[in-house]
C-alpha positions in Angstrom: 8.2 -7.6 6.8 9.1 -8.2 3.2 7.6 -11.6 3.8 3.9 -9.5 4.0 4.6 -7.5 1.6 5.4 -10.6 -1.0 1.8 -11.5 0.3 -0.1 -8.6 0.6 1.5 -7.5 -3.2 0.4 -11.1 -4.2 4.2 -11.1 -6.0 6.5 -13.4 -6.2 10.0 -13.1 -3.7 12.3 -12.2 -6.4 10.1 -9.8 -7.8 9.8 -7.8 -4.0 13.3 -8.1 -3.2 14.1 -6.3 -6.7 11.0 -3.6 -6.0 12.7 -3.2 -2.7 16.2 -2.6 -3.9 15.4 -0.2 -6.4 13.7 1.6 -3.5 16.5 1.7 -1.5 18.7 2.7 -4.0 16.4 5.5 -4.3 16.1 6.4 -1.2 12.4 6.2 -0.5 13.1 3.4 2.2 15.9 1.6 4.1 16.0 -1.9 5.2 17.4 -3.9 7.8 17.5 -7.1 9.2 14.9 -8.3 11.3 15.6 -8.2 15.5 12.5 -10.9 15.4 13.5 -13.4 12.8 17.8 -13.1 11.0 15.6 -14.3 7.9 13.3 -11.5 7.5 14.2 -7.7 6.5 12.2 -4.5 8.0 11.2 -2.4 5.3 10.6 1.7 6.8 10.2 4.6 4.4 12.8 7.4 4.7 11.9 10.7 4.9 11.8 11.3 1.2 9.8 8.0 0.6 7.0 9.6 3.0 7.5 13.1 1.2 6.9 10.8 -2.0 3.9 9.0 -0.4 2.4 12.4 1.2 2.6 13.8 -2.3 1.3 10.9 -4.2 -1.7 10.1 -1.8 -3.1 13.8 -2.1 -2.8 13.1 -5.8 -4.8 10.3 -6.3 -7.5 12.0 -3.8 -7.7 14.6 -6.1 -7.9 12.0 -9.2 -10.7 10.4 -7.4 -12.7 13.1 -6.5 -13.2 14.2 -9.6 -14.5 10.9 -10.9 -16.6 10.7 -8.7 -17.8 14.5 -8.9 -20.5 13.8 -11.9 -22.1 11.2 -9.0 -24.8 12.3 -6.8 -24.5 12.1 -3.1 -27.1 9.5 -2.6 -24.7 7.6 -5.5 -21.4 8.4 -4.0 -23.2 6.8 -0.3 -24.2 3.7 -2.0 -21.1 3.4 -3.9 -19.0 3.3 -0.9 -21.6 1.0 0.5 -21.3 -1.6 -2.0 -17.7 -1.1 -2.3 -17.5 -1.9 1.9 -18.9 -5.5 1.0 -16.8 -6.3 -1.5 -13.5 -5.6 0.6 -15.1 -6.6 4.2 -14.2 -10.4 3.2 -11.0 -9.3 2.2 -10.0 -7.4 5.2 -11.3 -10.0 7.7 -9.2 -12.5 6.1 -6.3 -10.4 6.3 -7.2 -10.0 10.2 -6.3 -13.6 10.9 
């Protein structure tokens, strides 16, 4: 898992294995060594890392919204439309 999230976070190794053990040493997630593969670590939130990421996420929906807000419907519709193609090349790749 950690190996994804080096990818997905387009990081370097070293730089996820010191986000993840600051993390841990938070408390926000636990990790432990991979059933699949001795050379890969599964990374799981704890409960207070998806209190954290319950809180946070209604947040930034908030923050959103009101940007947003001063757009029109018909805006907000063909902003999410455009936005769709941007990322539909991204998430197909990530697919594979």
């Amino acid at each position: 898992m950690s190996g994804r999230l080096t990818r997905e976070t387009i990081s370097s190794g070293a730089a996820t294995t010191k986000r993840l053990v600051r993390l841990e040493q938070a408390g926000l997630i636990a990790r432990t060594p991979s059933e699949r593969d001795r050379r890969e670590v599964d990374v799981r939130l704890t409960e207070a890392g998806a209190a954290l990421i319950d809180r946070l996420f209604a947040e930034q929906l908030e923050r959103e919204a009101g940007i947003l807000a001063p757009l029109p419907p018909a805006e907000r519709e063909a902003l999410a439309a455009a936005l769709a193609a941007v990322l539909a090349p991204i998430d197909r790749a990530e697919a594979l």
